[in-house]
NUFI-164282 format. One record per residue (C-alpha): residue number from 0; residue in one letter; x, y, z. Coordinates in steps of 0.02 Angstrom, whole numbers. Each point is the difference from the previous one (the first is absolute). Layout:
BEGIN
{i: NUM	aa: a	px: X	py: Y	pz: Z} .
...
// end
This chain:
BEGIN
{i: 0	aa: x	px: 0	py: 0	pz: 0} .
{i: 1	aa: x	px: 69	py: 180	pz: -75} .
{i: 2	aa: x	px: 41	py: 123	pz: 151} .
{i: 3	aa: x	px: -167	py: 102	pz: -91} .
{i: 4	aa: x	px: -114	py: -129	pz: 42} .
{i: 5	aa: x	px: 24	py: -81	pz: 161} .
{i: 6	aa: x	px: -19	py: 218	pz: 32} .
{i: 7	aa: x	px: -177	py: -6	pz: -74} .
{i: 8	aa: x	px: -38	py: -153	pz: 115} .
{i: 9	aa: x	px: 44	py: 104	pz: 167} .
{i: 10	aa: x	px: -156	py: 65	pz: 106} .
{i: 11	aa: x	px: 18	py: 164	pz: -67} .
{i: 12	aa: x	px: 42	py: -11	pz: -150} .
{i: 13	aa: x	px: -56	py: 172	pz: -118} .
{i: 14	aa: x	px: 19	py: 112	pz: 168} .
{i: 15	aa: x	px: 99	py: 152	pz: -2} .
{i: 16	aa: x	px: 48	py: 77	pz: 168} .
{i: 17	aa: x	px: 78	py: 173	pz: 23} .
{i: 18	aa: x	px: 120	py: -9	pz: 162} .
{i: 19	aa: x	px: 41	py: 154	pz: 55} .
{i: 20	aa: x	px: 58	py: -75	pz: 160} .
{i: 21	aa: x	px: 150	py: 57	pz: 102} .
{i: 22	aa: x	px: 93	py: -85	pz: 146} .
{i: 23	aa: x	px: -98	py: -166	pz: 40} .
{i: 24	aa: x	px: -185	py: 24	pz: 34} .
{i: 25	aa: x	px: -51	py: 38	pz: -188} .
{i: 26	aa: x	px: 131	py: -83	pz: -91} .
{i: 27	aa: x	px: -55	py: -176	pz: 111} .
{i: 28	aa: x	px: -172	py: 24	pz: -55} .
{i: 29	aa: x	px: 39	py: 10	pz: -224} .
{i: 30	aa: x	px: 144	py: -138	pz: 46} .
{i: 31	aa: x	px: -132	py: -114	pz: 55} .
{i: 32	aa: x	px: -116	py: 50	pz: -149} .
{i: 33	aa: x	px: 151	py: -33	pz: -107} .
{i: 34	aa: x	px: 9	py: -161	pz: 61} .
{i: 35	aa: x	px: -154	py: -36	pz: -73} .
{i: 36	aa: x	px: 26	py: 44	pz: -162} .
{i: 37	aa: x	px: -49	py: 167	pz: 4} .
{i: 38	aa: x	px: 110	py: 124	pz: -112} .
{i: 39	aa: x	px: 87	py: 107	pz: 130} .
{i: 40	aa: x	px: 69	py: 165	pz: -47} .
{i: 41	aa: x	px: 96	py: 80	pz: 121} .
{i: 42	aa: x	px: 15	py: 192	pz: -24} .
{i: 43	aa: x	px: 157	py: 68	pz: 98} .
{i: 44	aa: x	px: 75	py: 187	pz: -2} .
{i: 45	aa: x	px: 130	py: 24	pz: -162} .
{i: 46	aa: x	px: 168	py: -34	pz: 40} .
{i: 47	aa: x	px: -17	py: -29	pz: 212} .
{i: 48	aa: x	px: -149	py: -144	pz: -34} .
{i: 49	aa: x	px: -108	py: -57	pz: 141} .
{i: 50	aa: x	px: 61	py: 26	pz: 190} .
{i: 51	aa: x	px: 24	py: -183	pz: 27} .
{i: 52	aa: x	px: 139	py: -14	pz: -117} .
{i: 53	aa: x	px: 122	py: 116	pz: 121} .
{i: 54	aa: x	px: -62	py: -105	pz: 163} .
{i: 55	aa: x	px: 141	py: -101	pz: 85} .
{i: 56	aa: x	px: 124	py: -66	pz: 5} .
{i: 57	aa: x	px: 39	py: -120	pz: -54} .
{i: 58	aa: x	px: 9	py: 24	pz: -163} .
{i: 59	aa: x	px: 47	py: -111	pz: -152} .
{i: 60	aa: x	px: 101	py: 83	pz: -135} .
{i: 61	aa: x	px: -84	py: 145	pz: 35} .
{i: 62	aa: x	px: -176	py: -72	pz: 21} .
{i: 63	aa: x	px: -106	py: 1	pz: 174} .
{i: 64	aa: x	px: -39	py: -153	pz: 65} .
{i: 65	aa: x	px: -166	py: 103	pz: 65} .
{i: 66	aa: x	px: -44	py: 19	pz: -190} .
{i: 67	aa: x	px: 27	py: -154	pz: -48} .
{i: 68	aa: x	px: -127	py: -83	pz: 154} .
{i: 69	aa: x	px: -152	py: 115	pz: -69} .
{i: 70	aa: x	px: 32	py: 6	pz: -200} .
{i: 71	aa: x	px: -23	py: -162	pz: -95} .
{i: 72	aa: x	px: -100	py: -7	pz: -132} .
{i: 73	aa: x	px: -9	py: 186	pz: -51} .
{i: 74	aa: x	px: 78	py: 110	pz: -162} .
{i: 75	aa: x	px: 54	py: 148	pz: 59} .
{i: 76	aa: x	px: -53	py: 182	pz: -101} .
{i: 77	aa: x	px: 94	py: 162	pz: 70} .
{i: 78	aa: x	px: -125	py: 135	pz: -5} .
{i: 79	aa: x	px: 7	py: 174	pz: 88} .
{i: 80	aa: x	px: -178	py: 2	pz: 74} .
{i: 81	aa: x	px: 25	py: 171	pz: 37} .
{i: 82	aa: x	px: 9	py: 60	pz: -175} .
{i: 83	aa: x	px: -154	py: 60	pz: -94} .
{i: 84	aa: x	px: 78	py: -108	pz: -137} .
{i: 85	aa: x	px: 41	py: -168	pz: 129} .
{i: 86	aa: x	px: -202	py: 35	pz: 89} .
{i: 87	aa: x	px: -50	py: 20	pz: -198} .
{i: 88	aa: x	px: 92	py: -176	pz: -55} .
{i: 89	aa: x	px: -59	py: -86	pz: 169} .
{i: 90	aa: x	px: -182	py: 43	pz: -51} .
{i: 91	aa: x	px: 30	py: -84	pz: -159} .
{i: 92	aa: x	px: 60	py: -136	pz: 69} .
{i: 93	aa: x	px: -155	py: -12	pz: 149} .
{i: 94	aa: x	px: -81	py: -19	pz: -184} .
{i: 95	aa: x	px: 66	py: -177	pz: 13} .
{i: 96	aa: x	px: 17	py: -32	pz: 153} .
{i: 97	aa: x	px: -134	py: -107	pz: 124} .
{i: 98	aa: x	px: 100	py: 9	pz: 164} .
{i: 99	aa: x	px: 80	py: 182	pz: 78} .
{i: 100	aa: x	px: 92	py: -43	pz: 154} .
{i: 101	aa: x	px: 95	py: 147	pz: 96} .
{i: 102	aa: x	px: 33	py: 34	pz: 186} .
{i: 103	aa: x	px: 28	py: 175	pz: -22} .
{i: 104	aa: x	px: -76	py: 138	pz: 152} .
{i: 105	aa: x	px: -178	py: 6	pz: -12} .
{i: 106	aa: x	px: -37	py: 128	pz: -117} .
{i: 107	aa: x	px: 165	py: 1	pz: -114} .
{i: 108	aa: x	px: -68	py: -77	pz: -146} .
{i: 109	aa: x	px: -159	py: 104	pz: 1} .
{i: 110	aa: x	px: 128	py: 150	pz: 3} .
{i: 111	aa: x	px: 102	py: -56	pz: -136} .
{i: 112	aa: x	px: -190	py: -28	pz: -119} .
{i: 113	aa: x	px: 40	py: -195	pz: -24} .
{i: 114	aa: x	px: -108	py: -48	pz: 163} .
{i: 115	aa: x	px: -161	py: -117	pz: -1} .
{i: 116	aa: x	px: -134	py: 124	pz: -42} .
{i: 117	aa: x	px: 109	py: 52	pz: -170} .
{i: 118	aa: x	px: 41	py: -153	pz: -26} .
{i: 119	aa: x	px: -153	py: -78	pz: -9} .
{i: 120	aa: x	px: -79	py: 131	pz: -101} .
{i: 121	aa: x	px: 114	py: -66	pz: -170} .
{i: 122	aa: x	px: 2	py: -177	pz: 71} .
{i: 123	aa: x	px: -150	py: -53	pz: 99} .
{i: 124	aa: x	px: 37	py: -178	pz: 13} .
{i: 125	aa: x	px: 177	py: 77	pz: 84} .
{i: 126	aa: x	px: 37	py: -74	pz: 191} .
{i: 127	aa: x	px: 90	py: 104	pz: 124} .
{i: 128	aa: x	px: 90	py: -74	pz: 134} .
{i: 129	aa: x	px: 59	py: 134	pz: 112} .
{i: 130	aa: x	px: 124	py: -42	pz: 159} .
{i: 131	aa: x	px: 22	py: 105	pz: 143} .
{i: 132	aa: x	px: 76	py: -3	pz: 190} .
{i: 133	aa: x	px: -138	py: 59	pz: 76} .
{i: 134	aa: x	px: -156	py: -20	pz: -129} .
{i: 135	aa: x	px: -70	py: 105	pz: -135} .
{i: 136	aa: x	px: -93	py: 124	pz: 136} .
{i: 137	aa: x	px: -7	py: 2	pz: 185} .
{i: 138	aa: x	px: 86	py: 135	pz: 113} .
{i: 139	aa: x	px: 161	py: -78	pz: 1} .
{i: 140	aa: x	px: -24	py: -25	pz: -213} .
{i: 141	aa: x	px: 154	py: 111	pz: -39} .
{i: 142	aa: x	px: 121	py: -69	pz: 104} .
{i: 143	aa: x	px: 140	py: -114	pz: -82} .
{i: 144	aa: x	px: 12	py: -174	pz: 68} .
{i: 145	aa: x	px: 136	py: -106	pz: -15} .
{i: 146	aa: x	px: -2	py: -180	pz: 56} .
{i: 147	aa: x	px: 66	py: -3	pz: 146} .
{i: 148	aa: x	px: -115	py: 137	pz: 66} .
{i: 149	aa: x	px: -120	py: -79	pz: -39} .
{i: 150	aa: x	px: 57	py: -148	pz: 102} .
{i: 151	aa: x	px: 7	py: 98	pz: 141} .
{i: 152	aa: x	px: -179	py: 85	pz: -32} .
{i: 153	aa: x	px: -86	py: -154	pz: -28} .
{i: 154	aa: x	px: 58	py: -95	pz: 151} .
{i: 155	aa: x	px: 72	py: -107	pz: -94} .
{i: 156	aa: x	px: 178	py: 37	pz: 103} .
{i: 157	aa: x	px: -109	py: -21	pz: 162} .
{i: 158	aa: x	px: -27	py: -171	pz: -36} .
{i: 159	aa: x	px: 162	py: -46	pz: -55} .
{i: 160	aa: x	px: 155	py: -18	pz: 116} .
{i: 161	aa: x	px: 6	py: -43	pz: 197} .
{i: 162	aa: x	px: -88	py: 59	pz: 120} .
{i: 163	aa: x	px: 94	py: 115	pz: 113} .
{i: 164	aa: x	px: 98	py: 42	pz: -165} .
{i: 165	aa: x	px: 1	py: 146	pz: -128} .
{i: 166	aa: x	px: -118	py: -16	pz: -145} .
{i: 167	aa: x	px: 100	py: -114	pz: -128} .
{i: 168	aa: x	px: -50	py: 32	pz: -217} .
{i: 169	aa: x	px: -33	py: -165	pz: -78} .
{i: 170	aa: x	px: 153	py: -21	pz: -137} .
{i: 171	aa: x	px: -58	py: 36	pz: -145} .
{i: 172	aa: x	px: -123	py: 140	pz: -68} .
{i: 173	aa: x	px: -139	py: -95	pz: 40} .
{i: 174	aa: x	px: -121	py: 149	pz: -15} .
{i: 175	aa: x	px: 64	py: 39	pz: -162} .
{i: 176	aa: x	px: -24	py: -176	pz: -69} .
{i: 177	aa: x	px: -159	py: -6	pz: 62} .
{i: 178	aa: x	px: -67	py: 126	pz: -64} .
{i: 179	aa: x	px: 52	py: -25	pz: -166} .
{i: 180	aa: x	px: -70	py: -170	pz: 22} .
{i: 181	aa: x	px: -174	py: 76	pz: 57} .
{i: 182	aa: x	px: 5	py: 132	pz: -141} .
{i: 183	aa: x	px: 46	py: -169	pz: -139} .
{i: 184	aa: x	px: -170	py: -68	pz: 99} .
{i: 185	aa: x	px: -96	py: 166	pz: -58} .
{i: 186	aa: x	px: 51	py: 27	pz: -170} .
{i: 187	aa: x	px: -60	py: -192	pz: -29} .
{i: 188	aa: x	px: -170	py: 15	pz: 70} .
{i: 189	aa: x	px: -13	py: 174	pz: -86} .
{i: 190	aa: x	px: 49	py: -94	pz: -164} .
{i: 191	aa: x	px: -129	py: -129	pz: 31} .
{i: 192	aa: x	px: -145	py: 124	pz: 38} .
{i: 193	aa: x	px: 41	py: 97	pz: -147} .
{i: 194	aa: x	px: -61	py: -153	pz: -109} .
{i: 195	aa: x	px: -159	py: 42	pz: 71} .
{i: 196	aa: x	px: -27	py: 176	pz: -15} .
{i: 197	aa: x	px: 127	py: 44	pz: -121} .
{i: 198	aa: x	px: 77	py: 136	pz: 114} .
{i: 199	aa: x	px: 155	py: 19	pz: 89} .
{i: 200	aa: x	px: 17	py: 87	pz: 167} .
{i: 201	aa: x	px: 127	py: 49	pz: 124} .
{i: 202	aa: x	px: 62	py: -108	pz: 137} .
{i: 203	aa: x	px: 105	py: 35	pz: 138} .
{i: 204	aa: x	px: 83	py: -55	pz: 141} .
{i: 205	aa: x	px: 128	py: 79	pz: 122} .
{i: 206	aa: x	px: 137	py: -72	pz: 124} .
{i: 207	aa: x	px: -76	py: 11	pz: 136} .
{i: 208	aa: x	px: -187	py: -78	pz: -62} .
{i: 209	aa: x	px: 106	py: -139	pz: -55} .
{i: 210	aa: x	px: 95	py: -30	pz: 164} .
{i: 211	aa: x	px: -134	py: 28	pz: 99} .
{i: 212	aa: x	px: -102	py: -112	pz: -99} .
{i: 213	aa: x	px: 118	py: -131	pz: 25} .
{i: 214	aa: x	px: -5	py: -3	pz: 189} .
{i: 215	aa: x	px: -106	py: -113	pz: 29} .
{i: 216	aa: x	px: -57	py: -79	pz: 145} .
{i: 217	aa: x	px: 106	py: 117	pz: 90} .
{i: 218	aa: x	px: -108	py: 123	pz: -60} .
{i: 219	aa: x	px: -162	py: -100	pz: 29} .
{i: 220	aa: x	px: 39	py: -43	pz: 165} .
{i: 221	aa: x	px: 40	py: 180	pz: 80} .
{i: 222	aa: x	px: -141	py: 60	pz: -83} .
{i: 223	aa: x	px: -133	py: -126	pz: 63} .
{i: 224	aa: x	px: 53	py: 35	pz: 186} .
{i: 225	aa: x	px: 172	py: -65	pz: 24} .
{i: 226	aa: x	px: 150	py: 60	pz: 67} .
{i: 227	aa: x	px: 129	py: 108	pz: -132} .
{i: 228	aa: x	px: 112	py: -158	pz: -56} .
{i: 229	aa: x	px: 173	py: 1	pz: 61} .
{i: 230	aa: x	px: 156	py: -34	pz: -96} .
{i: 231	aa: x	px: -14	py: -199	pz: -71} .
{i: 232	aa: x	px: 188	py: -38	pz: 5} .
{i: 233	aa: x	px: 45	py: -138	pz: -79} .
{i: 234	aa: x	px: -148	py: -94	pz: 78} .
{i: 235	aa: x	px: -174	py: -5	pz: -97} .
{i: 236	aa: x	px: -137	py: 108	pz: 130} .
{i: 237	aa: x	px: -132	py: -112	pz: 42} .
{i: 238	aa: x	px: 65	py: -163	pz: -24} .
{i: 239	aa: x	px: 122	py: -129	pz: 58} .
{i: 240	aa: x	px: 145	py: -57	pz: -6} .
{i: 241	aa: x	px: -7	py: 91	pz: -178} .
{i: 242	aa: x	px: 150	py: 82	pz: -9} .
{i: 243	aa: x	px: 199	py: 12	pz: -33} .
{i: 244	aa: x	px: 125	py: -148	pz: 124} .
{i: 245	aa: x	px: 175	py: -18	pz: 4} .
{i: 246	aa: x	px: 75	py: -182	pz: -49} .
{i: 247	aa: x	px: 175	py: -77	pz: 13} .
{i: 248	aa: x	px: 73	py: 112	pz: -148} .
{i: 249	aa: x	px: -118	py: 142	pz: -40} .
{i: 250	aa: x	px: -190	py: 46	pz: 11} .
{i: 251	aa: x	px: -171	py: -55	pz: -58} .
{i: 252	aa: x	px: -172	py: 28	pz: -10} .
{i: 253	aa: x	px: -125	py: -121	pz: 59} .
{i: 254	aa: x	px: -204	py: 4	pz: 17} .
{i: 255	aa: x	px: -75	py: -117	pz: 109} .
{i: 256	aa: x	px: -123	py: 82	pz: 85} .
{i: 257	aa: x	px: -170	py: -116	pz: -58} .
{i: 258	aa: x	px: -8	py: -113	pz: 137} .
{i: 259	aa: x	px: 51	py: -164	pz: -92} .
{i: 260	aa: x	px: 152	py: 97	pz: -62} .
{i: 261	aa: x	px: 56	py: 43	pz: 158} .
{i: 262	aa: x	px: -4	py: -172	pz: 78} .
{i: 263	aa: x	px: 95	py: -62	pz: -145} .
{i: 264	aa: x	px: 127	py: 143	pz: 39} .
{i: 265	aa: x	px: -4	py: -66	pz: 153} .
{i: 266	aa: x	px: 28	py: -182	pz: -35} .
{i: 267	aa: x	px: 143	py: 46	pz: -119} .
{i: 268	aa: x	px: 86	py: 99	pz: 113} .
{i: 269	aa: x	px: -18	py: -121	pz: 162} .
{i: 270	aa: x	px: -81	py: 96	pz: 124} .
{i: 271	aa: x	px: -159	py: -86	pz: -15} .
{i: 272	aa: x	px: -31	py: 76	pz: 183} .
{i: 273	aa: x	px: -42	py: 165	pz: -88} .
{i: 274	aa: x	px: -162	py: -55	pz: -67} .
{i: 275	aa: x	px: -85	py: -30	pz: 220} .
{i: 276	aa: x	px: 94	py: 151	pz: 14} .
{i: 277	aa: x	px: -142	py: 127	pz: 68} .
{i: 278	aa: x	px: 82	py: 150	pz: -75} .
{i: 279	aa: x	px: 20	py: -68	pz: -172} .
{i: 280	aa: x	px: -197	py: -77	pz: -18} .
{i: 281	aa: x	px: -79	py: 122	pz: -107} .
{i: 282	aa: x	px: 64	py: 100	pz: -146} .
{i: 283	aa: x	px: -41	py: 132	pz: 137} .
{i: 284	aa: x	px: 87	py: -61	pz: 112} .
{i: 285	aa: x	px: 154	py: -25	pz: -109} .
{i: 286	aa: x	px: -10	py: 153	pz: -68} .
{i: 287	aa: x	px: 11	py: 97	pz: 188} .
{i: 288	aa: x	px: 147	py: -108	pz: 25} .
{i: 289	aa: x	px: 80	py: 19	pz: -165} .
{i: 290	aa: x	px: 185	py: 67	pz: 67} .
{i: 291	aa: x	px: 5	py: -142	pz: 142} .
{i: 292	aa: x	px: -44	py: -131	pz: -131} .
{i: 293	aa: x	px: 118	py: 85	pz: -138} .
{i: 294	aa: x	px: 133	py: -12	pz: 97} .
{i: 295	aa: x	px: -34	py: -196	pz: 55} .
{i: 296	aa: x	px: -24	py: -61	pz: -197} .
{i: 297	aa: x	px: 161	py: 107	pz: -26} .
{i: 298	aa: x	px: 103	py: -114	pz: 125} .
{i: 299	aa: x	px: -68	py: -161	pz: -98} .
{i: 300	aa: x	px: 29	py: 66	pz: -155} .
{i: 301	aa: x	px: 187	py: 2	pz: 37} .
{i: 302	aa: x	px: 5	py: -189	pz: -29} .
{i: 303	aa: x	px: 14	py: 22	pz: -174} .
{i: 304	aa: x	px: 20	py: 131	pz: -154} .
{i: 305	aa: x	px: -123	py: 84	pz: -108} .
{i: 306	aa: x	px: 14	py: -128	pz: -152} .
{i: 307	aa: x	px: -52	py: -143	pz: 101} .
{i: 308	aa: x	px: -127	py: 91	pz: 121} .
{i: 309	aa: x	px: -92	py: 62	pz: -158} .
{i: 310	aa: x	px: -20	py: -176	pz: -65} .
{i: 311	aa: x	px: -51	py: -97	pz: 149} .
{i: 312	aa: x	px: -162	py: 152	pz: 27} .
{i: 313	aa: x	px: -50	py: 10	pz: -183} .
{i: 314	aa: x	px: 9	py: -200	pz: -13} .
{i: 315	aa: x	px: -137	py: 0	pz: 135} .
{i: 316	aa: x	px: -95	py: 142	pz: -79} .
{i: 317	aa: x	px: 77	py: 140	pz: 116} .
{i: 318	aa: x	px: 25	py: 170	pz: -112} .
{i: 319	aa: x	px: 196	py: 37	pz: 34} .
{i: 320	aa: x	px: 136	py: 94	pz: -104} .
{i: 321	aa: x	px: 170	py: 89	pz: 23} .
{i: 322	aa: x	px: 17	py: 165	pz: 14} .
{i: 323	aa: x	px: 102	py: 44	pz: -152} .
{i: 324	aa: x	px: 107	py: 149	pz: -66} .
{i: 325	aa: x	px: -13	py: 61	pz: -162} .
{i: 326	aa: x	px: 76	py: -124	pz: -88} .
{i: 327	aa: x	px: -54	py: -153	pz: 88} .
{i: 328	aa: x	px: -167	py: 49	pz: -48} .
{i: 329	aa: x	px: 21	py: 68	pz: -180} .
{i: 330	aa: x	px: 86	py: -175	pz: -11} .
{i: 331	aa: x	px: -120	py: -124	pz: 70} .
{i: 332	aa: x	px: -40	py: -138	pz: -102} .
{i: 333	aa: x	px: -188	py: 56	pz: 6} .
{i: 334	aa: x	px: 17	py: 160	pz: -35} .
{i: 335	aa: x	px: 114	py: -37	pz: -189} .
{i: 336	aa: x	px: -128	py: -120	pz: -38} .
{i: 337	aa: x	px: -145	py: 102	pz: 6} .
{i: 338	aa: x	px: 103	py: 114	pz: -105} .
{i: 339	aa: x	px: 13	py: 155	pz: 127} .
{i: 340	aa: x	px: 177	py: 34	pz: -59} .
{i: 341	aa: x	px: 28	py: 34	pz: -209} .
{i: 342	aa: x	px: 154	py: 43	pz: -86} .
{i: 343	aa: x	px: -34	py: 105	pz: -164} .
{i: 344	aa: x	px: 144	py: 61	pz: -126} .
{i: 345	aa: x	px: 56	py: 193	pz: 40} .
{i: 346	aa: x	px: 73	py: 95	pz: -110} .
{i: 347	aa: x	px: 141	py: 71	pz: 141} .
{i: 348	aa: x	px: -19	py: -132	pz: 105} .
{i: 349	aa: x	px: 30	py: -145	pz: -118} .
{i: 350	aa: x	px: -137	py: -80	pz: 138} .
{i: 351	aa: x	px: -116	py: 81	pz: 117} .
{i: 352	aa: x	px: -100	py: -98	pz: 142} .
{i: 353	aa: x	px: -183	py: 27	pz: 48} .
{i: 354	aa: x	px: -132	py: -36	pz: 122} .
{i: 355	aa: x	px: -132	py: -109	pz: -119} .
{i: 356	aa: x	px: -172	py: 27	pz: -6} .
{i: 357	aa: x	px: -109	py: -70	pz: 189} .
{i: 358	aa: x	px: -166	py: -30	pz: -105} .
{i: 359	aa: x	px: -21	py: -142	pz: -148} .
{i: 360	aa: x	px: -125	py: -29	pz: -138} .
{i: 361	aa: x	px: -26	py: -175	pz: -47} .
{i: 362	aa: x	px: -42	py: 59	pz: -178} .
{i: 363	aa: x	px: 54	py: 186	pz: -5} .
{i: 364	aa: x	px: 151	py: 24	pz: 74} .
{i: 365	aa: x	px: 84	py: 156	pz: 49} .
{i: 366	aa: x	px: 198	py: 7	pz: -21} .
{i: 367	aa: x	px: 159	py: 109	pz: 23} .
{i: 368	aa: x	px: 3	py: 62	pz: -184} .
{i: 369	aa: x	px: 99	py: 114	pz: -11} .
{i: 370	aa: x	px: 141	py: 87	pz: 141} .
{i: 371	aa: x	px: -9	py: 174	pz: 56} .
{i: 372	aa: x	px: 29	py: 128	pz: -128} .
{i: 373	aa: x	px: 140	py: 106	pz: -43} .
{i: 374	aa: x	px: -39	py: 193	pz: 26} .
{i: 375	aa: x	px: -96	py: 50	pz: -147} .
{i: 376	aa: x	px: 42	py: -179	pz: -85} .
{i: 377	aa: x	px: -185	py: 1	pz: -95} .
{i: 378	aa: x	px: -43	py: 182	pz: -20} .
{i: 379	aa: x	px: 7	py: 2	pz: -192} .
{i: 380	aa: x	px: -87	py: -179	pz: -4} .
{i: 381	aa: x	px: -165	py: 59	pz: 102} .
{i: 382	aa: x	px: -10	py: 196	pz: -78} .
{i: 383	aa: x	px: 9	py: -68	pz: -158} .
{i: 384	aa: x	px: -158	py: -128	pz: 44} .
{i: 385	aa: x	px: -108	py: 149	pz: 29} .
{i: 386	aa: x	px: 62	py: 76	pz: -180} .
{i: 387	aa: x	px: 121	py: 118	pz: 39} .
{i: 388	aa: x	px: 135	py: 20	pz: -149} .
{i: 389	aa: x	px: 181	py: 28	pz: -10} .
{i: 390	aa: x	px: -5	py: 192	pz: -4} .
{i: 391	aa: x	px: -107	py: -6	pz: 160} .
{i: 392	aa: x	px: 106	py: -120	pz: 99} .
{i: 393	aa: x	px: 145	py: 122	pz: -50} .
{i: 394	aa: x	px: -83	py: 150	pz: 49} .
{i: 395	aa: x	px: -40	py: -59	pz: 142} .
{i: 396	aa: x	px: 176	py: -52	pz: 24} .
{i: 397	aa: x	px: 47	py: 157	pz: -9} .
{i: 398	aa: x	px: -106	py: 77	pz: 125} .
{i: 399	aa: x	px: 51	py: -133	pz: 115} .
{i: 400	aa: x	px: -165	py: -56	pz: 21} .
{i: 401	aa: x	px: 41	py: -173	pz: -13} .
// end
């Protein structure tokens, strides 16, 4: 099968999205869309190109590791939005276009006359997906939001750590993700409704709707009467033993906290005793007594290393792993098979590695197509699909407008 079709086979297939996306947020959401099959065109300032591609270190030959995370999948067109003549050429292009995703300030695009409400006018079928820190409106609607304030704001940090501790960020930009995730989750249903009434429409999502969307029962439990959670540590908070244990040679997570789980935990480790124990009964009870009992399965534990205490639980059915670094986990057997790490050719790097795509399609599958783009690598290639000719891409040249 040609490169072409197995293309025209992917999910969405014949969708063009406009990613005006800097950082993480916005460029997340038309990655994930690009996975799809969707034909991402990533519009980045002449000559500087998106803010993502100056994030780092490290760097490889020249090129951000941030970048490359967020931008599979995507040509790149350089195109001063600014410009009467860039707003005039990205109109033309919205023409095309299906999908608009940016995560500029609320308002920007309006300013610059290439929001929703122009937009739509030339292109009613057009979808805007707008991304924000603190939502579209709102008293706190202008304020910039980066991920990890939004962490903090969303309790997020008050939930992770140890108690008695200072607030701890998870390690990655979870909000970020997220949110492009959520915003991938809008455009779709927005796509799907738009078979029904033929109209497009705006969606948006912020930071801190997405985090705080994501709490949880956390969330659901404060809220219905209960106490403001404190820090988990590396323990889940309602149930156990559900948490992180020390072995022989390093750590690892176990969950045994359904009853039959925890008298085979107890069985395997040979303290039978623990299951007449009166503090250890009920998940309750267990739970209450979580750093007494930690620190007793910790002392078995020693017997052996990680390896072989991960077999002997998962042979009986108990859910245990290691805790990995980096690169034990990028590579576990598992995780290569299910084809979550891809090497692609690169044109500088002679090979670049990615993270593969978490979702598959029996009979439309999504794939890493192509890497991220070079600064301005396509801009002839799209401006010329919307029928503009030699003299105009010079001109425009000239101005510096792309």
């Amino acid at each position: 099968m040609t490169d072409d079709a197995r293309l025209q086979q992917m999910p969405l297939a014949g969708i063009r999205v406009l990613d005006l996306g800097r950082h993480l947020a916005g460029p997340t959401c038309a990655m994930l869309l690009g996975d799809l099959g969707a034909d991402v065109i990533k519009i980045e300032k002449p000559g500087i190109g998106e803010d993502g591609r100056s994030a780092g270190p490290p760097f490889f030959e020249g090129i951000s590791a941030f970048f490359l995370s967020a931008n599979r999948n995507k040509r790149s067109l350089t195109l001063d939005i600014k410009r009467p003549e860039g707003q005039e050429a990205f109109r033309r292009l919205a023409d095309t276009a299906d999908v608009v995703v940016e995560n500029f300030r609320p308002g920007v695009m309006d300013a610059l006359g290439i929001g929703y409400a122009t937009m739509s006018e030339r292109n009613p079928r057009i979808i805007y997906c707008s991304i924000s820190g603190f939502g579209i409106d709102g008293p706190y609607a202008g304020r910039p939001g980066l991920d990890q304030i939004i962490q903090g704001v969303s309790g997020l940090m008050s939930v992770t750590g140890f108690e008695g501790g200072e607030p701890v960020r998870v390690g990655i930009p979870i909000a970020d993700l997220l949110t492009g995730l959520y915003g991938a989750y809008g455009v779709l249903a927005a796509l799907q409704a738009r078979e029904r009434t033929g109209r497009g429409q705006v969606v948006n999502t912020s930071l801190l709707e997405a985090m705080v969307g994501t709490m949880g029962f956390q969330a659901v439990r404060y809220l219905n009467g209960g106490e403001v959670p404190p820090p988990a540590g590396n323990h889940h908070p309602i149930n156990a033993p559900y948490g992180v244990f020390r072995a022989k040679d390093g750590y690892l997570t176990i969950g045994a906290s359904a009853e039959k789980r925890w008298e085979q935990l107890c069985q395997l480790l040979g303290a039978e005793e623990w299951i007449e124990d009166p503090r250890f009964q009920t998940n309750g009870g267990r739970f209450d007594h979580r750093l007494e009992l930690e620190s007793m399965i910790n002392e078995r534990l020693q017997a052996r290393p990680v390896a072989e205490w991960e077999c002997i639980f998962n042979d009986v059915g108990i859910p245990a792993g290691p805790v990995y670094a980096m690169d034990g986990a990028l590579d576990h057997p598992q995780v290569r098979h299910r084809e979550m790490v891809v090497d692609r050719p690169h044109p500088v790097l002679g090979t670049v590695s990615l993270l593969g795509l978490p979702v598959k399609f029996s009979e439309t599958p999504g794939d890493v197509h192509r890497i991220p783009p070079g600064l301005g690598e396509h801009t002839e290639e799209i401006l010329r699909e919307v029928g503009m000719t030699d003299d105009d891409l010079s001109r425009l040249r000239e101005q510096s407008v792309i």
